[in-house]
py3Dmol code that shows the C-alpha trace and the ligand (Angstrom):
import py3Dmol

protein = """\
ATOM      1  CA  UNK A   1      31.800  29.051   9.198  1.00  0.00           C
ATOM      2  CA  UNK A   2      31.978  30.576   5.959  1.00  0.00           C
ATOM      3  CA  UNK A   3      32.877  34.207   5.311  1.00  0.00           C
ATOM      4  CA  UNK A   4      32.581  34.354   1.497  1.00  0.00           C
ATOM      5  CA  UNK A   5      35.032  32.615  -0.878  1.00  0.00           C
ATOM      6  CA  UNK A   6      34.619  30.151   1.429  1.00  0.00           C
ATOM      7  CA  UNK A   7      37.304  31.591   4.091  1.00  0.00           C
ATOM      8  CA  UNK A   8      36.824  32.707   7.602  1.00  0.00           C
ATOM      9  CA  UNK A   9      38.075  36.199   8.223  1.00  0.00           C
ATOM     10  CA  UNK A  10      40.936  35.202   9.734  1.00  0.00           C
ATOM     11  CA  UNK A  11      41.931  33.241   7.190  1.00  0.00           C
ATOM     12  CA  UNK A  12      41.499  35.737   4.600  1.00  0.00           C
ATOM     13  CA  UNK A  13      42.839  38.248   7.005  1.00  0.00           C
ATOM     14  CA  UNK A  14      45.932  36.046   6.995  1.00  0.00           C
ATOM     15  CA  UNK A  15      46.477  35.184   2.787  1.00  0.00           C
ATOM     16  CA  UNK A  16      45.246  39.557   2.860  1.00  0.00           C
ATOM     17  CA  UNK A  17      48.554  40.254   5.399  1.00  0.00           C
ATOM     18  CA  UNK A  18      51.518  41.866   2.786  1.00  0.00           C
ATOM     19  CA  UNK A  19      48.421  43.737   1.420  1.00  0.00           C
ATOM     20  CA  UNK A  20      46.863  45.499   4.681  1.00  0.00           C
ATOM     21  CA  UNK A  21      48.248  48.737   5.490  1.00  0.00           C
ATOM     22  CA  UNK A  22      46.231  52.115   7.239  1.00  0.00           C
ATOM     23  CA  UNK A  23      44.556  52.754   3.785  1.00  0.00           C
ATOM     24  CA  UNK A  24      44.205  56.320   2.813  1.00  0.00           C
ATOM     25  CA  UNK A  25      41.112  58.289   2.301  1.00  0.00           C
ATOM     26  CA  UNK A  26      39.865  59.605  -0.878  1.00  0.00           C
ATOM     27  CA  UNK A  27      36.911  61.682  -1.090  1.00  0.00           C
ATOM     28  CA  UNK A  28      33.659  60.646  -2.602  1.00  0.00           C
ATOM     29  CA  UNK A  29      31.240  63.485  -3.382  1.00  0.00           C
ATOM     30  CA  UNK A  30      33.280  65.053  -0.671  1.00  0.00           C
ATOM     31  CA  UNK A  31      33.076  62.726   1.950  1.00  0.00           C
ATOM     32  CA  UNK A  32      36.250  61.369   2.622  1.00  0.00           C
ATOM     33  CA  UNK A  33      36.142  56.835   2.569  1.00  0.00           C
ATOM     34  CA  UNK A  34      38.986  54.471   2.775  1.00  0.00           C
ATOM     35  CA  UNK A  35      40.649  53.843  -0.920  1.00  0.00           C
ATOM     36  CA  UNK A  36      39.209  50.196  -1.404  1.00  0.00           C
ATOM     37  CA  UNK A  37      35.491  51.283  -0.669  1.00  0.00           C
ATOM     38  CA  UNK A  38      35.994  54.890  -3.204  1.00  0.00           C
ATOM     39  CA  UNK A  39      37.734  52.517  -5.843  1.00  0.00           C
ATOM     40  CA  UNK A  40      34.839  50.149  -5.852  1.00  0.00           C
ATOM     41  CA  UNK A  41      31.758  53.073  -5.398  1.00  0.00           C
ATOM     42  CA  UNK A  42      29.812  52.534  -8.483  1.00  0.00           C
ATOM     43  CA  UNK A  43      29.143  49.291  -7.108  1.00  0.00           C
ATOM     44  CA  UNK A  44      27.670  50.273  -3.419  1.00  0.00           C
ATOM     45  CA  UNK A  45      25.849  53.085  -5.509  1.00  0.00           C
ATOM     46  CA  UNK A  46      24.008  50.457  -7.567  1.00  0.00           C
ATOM     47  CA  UNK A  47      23.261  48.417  -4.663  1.00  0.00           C
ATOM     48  CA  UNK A  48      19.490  47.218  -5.229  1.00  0.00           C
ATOM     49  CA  UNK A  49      18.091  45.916  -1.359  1.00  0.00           C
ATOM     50  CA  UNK A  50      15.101  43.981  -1.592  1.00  0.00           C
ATOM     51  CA  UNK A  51      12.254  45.752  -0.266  1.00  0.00           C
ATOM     52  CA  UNK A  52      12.668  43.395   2.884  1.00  0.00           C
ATOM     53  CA  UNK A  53      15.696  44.461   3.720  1.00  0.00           C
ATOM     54  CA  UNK A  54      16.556  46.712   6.920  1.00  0.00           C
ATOM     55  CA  UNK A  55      19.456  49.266   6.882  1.00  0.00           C
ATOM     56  CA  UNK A  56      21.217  49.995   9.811  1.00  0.00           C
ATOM     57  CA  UNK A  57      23.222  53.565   9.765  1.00  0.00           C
ATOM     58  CA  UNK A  58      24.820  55.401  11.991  1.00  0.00           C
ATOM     59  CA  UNK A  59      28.417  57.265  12.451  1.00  0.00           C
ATOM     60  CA  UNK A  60      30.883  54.908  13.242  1.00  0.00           C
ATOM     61  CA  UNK A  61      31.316  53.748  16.948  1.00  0.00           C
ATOM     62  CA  UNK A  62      27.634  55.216  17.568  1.00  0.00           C
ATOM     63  CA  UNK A  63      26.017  52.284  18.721  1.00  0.00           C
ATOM     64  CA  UNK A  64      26.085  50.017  15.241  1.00  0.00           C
ATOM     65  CA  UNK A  65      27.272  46.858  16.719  1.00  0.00           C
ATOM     66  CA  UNK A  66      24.661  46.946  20.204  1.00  0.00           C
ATOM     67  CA  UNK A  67      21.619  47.779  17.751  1.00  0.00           C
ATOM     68  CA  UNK A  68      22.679  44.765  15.338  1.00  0.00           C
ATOM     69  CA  UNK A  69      22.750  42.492  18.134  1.00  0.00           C
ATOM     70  CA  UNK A  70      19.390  43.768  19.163  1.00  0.00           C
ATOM     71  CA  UNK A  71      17.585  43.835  15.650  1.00  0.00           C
ATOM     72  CA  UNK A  72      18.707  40.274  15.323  1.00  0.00           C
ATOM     73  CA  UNK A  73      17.759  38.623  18.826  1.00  0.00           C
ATOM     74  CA  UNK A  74      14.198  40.470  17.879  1.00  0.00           C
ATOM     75  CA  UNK A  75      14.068  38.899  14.756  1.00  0.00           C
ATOM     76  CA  UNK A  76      14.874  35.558  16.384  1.00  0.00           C
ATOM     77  CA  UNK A  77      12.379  35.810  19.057  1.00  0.00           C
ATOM     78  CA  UNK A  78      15.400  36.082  21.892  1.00  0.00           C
ATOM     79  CA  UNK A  79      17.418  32.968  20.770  1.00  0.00           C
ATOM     80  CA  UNK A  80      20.538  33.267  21.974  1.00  0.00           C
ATOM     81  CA  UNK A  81      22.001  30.355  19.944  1.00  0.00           C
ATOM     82  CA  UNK A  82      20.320  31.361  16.778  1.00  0.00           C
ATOM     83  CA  UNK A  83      22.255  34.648  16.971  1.00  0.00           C
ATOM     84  CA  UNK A  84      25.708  32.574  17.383  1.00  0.00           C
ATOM     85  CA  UNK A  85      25.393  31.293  14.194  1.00  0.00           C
ATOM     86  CA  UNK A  86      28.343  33.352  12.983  1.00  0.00           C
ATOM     87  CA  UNK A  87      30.033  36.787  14.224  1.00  0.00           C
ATOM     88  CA  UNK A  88      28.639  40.345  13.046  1.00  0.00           C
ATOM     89  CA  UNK A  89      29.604  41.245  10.567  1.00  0.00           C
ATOM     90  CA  UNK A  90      28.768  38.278   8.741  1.00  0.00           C
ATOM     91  CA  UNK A  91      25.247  37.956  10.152  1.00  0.00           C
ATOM     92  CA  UNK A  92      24.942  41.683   9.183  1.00  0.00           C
ATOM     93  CA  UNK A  93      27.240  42.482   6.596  1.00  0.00           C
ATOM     94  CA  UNK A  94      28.554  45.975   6.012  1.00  0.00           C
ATOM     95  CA  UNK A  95      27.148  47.527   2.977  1.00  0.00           C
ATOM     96  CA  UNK A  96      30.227  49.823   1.776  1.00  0.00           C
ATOM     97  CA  UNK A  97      32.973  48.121   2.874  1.00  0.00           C
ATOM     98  CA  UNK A  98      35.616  46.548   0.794  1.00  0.00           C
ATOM     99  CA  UNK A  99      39.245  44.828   1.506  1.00  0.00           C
ATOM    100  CA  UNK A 100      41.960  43.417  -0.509  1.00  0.00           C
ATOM    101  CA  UNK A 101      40.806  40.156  -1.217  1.00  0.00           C
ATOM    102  CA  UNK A 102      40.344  37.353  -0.413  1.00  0.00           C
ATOM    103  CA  UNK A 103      38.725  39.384   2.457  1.00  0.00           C
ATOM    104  CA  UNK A 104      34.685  39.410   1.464  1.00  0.00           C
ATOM    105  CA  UNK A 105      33.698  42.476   1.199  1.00  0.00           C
ATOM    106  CA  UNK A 106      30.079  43.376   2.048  1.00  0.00           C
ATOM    107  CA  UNK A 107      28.543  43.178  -1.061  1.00  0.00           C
ATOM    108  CA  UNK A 108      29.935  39.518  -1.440  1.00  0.00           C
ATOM    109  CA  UNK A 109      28.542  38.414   1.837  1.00  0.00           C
ATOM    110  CA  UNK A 110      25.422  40.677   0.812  1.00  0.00           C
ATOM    111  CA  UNK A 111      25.345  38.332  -2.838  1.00  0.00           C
ATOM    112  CA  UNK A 112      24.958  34.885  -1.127  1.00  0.00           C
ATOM    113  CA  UNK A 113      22.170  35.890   1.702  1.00  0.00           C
ATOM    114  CA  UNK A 114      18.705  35.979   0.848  1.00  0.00           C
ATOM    115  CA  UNK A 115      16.589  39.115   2.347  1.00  0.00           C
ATOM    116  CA  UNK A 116      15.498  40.128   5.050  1.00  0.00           C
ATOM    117  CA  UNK A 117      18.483  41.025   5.308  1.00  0.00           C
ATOM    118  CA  UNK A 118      20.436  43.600   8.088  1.00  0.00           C
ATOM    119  CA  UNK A 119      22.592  45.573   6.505  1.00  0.00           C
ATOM    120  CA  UNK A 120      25.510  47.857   7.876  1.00  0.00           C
ATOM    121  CA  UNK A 121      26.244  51.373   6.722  1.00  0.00           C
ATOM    122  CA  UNK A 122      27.834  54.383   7.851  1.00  0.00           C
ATOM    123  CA  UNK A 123      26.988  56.307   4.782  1.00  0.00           C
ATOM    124  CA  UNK A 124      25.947  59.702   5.204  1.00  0.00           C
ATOM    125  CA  UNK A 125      22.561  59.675   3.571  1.00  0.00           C
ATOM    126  CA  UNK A 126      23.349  61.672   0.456  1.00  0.00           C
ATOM    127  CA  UNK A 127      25.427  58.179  -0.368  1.00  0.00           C
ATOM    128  CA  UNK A 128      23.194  56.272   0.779  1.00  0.00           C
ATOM    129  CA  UNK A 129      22.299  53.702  -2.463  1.00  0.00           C
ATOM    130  CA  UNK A 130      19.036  55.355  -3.941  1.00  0.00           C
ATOM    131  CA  UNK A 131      17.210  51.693  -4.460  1.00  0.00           C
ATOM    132  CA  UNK A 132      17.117  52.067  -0.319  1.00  0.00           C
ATOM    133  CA  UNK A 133      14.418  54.499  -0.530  1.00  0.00           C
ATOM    134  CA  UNK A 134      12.758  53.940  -3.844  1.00  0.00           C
ATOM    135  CA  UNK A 135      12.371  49.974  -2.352  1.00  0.00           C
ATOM    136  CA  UNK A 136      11.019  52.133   0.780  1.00  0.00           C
ATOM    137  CA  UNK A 137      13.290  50.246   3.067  1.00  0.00           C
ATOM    138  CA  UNK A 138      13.054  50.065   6.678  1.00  0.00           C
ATOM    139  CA  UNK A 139      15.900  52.103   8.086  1.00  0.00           C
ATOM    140  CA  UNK A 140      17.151  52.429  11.939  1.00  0.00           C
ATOM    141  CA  UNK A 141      19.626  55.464  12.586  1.00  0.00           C
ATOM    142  CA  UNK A 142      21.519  55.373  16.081  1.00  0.00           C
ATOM    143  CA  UNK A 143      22.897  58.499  16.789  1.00  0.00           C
ATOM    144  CA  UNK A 144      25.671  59.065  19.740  1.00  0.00           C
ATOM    145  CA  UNK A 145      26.851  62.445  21.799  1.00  0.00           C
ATOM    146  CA  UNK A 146      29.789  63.894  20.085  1.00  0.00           C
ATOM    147  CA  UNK A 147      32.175  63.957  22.434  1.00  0.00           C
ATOM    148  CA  UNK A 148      31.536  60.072  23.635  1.00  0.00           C
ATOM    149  CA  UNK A 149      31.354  59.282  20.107  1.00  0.00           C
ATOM    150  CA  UNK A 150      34.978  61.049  19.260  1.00  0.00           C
ATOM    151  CA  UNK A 151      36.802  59.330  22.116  1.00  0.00           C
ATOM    152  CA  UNK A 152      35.281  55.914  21.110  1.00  0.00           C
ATOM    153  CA  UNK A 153      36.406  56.763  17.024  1.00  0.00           C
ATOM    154  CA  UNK A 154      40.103  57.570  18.506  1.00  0.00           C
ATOM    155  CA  UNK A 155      40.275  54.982  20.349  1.00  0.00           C
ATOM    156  CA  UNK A 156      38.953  52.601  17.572  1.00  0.00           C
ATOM    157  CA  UNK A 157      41.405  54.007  15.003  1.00  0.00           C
ATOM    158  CA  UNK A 158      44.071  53.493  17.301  1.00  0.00           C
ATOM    159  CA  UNK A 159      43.595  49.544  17.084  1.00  0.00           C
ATOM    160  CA  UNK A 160      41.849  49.237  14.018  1.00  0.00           C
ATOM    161  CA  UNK A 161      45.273  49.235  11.432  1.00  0.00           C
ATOM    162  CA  UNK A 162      43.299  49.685   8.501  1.00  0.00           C
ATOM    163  CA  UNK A 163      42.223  52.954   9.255  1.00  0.00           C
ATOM    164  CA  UNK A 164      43.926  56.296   8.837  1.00  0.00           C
ATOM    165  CA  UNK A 165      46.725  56.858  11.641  1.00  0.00           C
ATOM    166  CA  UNK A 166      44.901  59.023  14.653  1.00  0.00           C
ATOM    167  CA  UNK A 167      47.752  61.244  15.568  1.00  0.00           C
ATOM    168  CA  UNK A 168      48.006  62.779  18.583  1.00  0.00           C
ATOM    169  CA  UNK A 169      44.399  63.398  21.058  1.00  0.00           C
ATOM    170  CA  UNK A 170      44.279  67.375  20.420  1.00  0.00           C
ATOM    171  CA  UNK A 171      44.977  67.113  16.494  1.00  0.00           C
ATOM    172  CA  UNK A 172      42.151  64.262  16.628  1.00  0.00           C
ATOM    173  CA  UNK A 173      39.462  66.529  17.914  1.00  0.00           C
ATOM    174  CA  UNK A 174      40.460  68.998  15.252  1.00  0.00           C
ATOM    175  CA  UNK A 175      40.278  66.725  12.825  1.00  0.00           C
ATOM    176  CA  UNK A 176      36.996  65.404  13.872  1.00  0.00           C
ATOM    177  CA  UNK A 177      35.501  68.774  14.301  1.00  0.00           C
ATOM    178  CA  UNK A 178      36.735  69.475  10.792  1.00  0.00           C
ATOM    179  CA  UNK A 179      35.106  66.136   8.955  1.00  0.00           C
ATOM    180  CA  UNK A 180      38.091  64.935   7.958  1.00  0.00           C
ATOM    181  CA  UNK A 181      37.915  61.251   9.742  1.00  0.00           C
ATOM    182  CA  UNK A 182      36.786  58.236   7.555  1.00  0.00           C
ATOM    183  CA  UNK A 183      33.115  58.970   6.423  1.00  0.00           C
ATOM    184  CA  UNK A 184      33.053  62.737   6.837  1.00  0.00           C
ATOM    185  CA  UNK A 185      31.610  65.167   8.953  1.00  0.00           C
ATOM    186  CA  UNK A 186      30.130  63.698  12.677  1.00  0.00           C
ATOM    187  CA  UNK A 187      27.671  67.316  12.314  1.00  0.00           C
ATOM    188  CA  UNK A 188      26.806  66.697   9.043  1.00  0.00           C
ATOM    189  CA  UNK A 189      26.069  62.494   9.279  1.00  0.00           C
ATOM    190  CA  UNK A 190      23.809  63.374  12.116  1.00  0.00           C
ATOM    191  CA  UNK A 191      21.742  66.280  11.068  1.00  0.00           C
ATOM    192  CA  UNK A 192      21.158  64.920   7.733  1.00  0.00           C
ATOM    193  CA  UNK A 193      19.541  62.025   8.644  1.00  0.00           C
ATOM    194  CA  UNK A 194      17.278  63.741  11.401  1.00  0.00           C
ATOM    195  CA  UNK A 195      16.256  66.224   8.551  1.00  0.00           C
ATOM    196  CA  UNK A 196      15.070  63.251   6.311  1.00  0.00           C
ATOM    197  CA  UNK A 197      13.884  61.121   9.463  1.00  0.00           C
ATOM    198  CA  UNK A 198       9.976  61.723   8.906  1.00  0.00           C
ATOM    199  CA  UNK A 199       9.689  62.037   5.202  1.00  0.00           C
ATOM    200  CA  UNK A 200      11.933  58.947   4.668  1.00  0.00           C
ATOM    201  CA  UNK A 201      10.234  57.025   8.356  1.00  0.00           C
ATOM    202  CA  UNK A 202      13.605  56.336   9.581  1.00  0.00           C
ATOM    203  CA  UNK A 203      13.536  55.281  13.043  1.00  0.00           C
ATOM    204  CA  UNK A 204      15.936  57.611  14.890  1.00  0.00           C
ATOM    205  CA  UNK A 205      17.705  56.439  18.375  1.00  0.00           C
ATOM    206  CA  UNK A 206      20.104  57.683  20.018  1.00  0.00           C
ATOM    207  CA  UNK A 207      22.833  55.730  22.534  1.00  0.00           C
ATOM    208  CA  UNK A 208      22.080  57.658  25.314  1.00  0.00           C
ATOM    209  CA  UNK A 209      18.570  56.526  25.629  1.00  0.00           C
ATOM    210  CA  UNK A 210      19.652  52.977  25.243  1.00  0.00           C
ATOM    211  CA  UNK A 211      22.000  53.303  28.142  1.00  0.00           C
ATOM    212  CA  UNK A 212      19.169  54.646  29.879  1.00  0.00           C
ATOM    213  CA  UNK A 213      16.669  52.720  29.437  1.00  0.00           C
ATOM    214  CA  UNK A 214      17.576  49.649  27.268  1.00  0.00           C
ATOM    215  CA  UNK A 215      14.446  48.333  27.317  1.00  0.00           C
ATOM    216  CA  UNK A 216      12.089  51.335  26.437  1.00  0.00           C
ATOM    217  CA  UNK A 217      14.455  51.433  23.107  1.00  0.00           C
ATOM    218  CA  UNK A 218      14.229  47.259  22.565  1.00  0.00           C
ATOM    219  CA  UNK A 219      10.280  48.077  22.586  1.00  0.00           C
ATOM    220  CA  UNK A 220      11.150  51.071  20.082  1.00  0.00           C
ATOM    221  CA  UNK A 221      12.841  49.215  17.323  1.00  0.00           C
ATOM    222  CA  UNK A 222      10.467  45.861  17.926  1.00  0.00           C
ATOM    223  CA  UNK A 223       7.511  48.351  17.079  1.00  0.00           C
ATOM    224  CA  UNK A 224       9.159  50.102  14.352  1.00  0.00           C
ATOM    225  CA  UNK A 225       9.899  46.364  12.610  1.00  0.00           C
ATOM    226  CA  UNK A 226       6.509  45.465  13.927  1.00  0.00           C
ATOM    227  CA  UNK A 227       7.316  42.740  15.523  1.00  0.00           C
ATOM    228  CA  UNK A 228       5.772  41.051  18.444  1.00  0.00           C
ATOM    229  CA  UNK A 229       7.817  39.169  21.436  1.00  0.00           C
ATOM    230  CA  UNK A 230       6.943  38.562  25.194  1.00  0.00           C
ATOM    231  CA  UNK A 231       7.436  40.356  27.724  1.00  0.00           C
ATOM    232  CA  UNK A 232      10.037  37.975  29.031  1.00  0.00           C
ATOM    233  CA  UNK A 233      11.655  37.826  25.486  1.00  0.00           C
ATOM    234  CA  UNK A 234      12.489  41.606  25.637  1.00  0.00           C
ATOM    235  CA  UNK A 235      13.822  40.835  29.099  1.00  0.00           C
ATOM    236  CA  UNK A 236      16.151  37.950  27.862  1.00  0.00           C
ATOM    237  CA  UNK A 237      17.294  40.269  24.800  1.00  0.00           C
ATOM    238  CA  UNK A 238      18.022  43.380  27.192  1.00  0.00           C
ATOM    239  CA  UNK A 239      20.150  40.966  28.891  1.00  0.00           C
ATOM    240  CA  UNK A 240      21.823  39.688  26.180  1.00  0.00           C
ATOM    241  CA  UNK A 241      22.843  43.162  24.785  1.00  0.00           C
ATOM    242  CA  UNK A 242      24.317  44.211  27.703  1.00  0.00           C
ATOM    243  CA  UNK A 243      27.833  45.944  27.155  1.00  0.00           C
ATOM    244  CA  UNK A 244      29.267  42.975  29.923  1.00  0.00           C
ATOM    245  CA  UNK A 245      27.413  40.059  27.859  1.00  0.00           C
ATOM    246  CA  UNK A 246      28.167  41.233  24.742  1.00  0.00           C
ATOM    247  CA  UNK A 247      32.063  41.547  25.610  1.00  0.00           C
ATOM    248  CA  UNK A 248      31.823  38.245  26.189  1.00  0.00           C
ATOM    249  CA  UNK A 249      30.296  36.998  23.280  1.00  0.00           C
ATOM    250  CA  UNK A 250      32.779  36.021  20.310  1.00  0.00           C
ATOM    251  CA  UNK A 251      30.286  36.368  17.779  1.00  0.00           C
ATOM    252  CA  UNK A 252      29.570  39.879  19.133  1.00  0.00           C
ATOM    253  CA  UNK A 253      32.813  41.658  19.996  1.00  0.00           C
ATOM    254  CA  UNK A 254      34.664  41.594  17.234  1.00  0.00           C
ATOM    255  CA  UNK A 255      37.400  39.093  18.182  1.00  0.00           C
ATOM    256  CA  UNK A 256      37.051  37.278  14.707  1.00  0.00           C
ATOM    257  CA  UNK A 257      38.895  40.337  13.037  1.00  0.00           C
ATOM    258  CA  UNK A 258      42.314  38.894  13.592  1.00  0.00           C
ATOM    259  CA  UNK A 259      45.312  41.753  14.602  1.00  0.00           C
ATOM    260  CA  UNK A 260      46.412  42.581  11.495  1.00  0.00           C
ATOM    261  CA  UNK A 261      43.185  44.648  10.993  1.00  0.00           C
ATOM    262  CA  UNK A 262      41.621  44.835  14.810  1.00  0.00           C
ATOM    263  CA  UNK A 263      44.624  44.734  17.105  1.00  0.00           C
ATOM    264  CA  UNK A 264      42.821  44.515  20.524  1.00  0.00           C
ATOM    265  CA  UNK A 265      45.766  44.548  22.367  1.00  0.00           C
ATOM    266  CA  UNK A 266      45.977  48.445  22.078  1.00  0.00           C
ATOM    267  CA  UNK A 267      41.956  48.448  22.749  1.00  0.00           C
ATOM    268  CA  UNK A 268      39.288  46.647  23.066  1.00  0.00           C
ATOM    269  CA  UNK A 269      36.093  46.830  20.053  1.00  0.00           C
ATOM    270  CA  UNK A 270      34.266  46.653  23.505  1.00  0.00           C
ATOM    271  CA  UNK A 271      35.846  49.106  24.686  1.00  0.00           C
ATOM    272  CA  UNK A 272      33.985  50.784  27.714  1.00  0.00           C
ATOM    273  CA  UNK A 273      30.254  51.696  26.442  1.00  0.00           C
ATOM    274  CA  UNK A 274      29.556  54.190  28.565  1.00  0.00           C
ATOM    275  CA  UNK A 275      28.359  58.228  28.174  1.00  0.00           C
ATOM    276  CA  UNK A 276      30.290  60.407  29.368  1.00  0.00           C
ATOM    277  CA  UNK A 277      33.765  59.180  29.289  1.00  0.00           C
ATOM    278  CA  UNK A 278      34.666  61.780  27.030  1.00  0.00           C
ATOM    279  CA  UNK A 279      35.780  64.044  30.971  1.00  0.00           C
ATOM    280  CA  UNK A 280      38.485  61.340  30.906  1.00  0.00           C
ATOM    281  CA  UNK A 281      40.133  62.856  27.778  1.00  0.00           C
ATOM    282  CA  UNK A 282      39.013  66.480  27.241  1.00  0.00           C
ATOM    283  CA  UNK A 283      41.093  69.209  28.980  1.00  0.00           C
ATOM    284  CA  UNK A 284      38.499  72.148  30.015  1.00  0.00           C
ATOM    285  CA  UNK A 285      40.473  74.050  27.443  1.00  0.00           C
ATOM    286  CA  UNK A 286      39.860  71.160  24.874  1.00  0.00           C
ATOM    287  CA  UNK A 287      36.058  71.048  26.143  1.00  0.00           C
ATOM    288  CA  UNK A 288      35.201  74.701  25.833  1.00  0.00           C
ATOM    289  CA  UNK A 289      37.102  74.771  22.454  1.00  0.00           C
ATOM    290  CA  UNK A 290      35.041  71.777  21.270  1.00  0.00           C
ATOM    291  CA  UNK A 291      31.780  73.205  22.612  1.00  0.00           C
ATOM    292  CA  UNK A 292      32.090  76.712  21.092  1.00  0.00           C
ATOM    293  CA  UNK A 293      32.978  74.784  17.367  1.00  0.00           C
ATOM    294  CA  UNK A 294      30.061  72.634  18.661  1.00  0.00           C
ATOM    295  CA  UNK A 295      27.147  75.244  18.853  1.00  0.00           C
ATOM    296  CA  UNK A 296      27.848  76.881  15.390  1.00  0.00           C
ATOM    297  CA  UNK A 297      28.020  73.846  13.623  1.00  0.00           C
ATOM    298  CA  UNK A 298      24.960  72.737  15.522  1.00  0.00           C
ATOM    299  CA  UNK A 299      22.936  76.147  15.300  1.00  0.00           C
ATOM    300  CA  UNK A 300      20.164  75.502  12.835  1.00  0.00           C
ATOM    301  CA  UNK A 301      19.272  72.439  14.147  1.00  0.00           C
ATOM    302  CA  UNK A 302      17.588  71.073  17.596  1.00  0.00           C
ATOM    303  CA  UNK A 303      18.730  67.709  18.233  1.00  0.00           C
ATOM    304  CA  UNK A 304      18.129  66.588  22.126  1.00  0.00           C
ATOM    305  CA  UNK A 305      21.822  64.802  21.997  1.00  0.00           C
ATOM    306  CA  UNK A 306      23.379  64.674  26.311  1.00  0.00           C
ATOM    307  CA  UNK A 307      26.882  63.901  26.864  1.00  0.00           C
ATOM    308  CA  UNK A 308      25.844  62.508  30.368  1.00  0.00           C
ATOM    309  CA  UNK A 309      22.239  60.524  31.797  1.00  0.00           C
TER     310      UNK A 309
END
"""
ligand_1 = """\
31
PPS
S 31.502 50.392 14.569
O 32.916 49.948 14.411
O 31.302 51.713 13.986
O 30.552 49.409 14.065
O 31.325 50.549 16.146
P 29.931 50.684 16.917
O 29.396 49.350 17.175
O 29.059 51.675 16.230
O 30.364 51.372 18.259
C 31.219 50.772 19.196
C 30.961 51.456 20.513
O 29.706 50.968 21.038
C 29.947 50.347 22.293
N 29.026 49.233 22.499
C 28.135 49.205 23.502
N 27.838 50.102 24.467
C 26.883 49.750 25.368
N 26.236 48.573 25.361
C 26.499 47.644 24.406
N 25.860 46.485 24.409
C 27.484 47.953 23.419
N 28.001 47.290 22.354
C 28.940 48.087 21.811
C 31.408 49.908 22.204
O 31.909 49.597 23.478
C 32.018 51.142 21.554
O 32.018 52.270 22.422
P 33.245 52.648 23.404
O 32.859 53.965 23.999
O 34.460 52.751 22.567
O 33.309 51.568 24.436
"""
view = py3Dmol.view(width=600, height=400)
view.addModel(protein, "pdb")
view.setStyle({"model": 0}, {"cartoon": {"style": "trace"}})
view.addModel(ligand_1, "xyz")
view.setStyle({"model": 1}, {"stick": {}})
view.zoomTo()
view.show()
C-alpha cells in the first residue's frame, strides 16, 4: 500500500515522530486551521479539481468518514473488496490537510490519482478553492446536531494529538460555541453552506436522517451522483456502512493513523455514532446555557437540525 512518497502512514507517522506535537491554530481569513495547513494555504486555494471530481464537506466529526464509505461502495456498485483497496483517507484524500513530512499531505495523494476523484474538506465554504465551483463540481454537505457533533469533536481532540489540547468539558463548549476549535465556527460552517445549497446544487444531508433511515439517504446521494444500483446493492451498502461494520473494518476506522497522531486508546475514531449522546455530557445548566447561545446564533436561519430521532 502506498501512501505517497511511497510510505504507509505509519511509516511516515513513525520517521514524522520528534516532529508531531498538538499544532497550534492560526487564523486564515479568520477561521482558525492547524499551522501546517495555514503555512501551506496558497496551495489548497489554487487547488484546480477536475470537473469530475466530488467534494465531500462537512464540520469535522459530522458524518465525513460514514458518507465516504458510502459514496465509494456506490461508485463501486457495492463491492466490498474494491473499497478495501486502501484505508480512507487514502481512497479519499483530505483536501486541506498537511503534516510534517514525510506524512503525504492531501494534495500529494490528490497529485498521483486521476479524477473522479472524492475529496475531503472541512472548509467552510468561503475557503472553499474557487476552481470547485467554476469546474461546477458535484458537492455533498453532511451536516450533524450541535450538541452530538461537540461531544464527538471533544472526544476526537482528546485522542487525536495533533490537534489543539481540549481542556476541560465546560471550557470546550465555550470554546465551541465561540468558533474557536480547528476550522471555525460549528454556526457559521453550517449555515453557510445551506445558504449556498441551491444556487451552488450542493446536496445537503444531515446525520440524523442517516441514522434514521440509512437507506432513504443511500438512495439520496446515488440520485444526486446519478448513479444507478439494485435494489439489493443499496441493501449490501446499508449494511456495509453500518457504525458496527464499519468499526470493524481497518480500511474504514481509522486504525492506520498510528498513536502518535490517533491514539485510540483514549477513544475510539468509531467512537459511538449515535444522536443524542450529547445527555451523557451536558449538565441541564450546561444544556440550557448552550441552547440559549444556540437560538441567537441560529435566529436568522431555519435549519430542521434534532438532537434526538
Ligand atoms: S472526521 O474526523 O471529521 O472525518 O470525523 P467524521 O467521520 O466526520 O465523524 C466521526 C463521527 O461519525 C461517526 N460515524 C458513524 N456514525 C454512524 N454510522 C457510521 N457508519 C459511522 N461512521 C462514523 C463516528 O463514530 C464519530 O461519531 P461519534 O459520535 O464520536 O461516535
Amino acid at each position: 500500500m502506498s501512501e505517497g512518497k511511497g510510505l504507509s502512514y505509519s511509516e511516515a507517522i513513525e520517521q514524522a515522530k520528534g516532529t508531531l506535537y498538538r499544532f497550534p491554530l492560526i487564523p486564515v481569513r479568520g477561521i482558525p486551521l492547524m499551522n501546517h495547513i495555514a503555512n501551506n494555504w496558497d496551495s489548497v486555494w489554487d487547488f484546480r479539481p477536475d470537473p469530475s471530481d466530488l467534494l465531500i464537506a462537512t464540520y469535522p466529526k459530522a458524518g465525513t468518514t460514514w458518507t465516504q464509505e458510502i459514496v465509494d461502495l456506490l461508485l463501486h456498485n457495492g463491492d466490498a473488496e474494491a473499497c478495501k483497496r486502501a484505508p480512507t483517507p487514502v481512497r479519499s484524500p483530505f483536501l486541506e490537510i498537511f503534516s510534517p513530512p514525510p506524512i503525504a499531505s492531501g494534495l500529494d495523494l490528490l497529485k498521483n490519482m486521476d479524477p473522479p476523484r472524492m475529496i475531503k474538506t472541512h472548509l467552510p465554504i468561503q475557503l472553499v478553492p474557487p476552481a470547485f465551483w467554476e469546474n461546477k463540481c458535484k458537492v455533498i454537505y453532511v451536516a450533524r446536531n450541535a450538541k452530538d457533533n461537540l461531544v464527538s469533536y471533544y472526544h476526537f481532540d482528546c485522542m487525536n494529538k495533533t490537534q489543539p489540547e481540549p481542556g476541560p468539558w465546560d471550557g470546550y463548549i465555550r470554546k465551541f460555541m465561540q468558533g474557536e476549535l480547528a476550522w471555525g465556527s460549528w454556526y457559521d460552517h453550517v449555515k453557510g453552506y445551506w445558504k449556498e445549497r441551491e444556487k451552488k446544487n450542493i446536496l445537503y444531508l444531515f446525520y440524523e436522517d442517516m441514522k434514521e433511515n440509512p437507506r432513504r439517504e443511500v438512495e439520496r446521494i446515488m440520485r444526486y451522483l446519478e448513479l444507478s444500483v439494485s435494489d439489493e446493492v443499496i441493501s449490501r451498502i446499508v449494511e456495509l456502512t453500518s457504525f458496527e461494520k464499519m468499526k470493524e473494518n481497518p480500511m474504514a476506522n481509522y486504525s492506520c493513523i498510528p498513536a502518535p497522531v490517533f491514539d485510540q486508546s483514549i477513544s475510539l475514531f468509531m467512537r459511538k455514532g449515535e444522536v443524542g449522546d450529547w445527555r451523557n455530557h451536558f449538565t441541564p445548566e450546561q444544556s440550557k446555557m448552550f441552547d440559549e447561545d444556540y437560538e441567537e446564533q441560529m435566529k436568522k436561519v431555519n435549519i430542521p437540525f434534532r438532537t434526538r430521532i
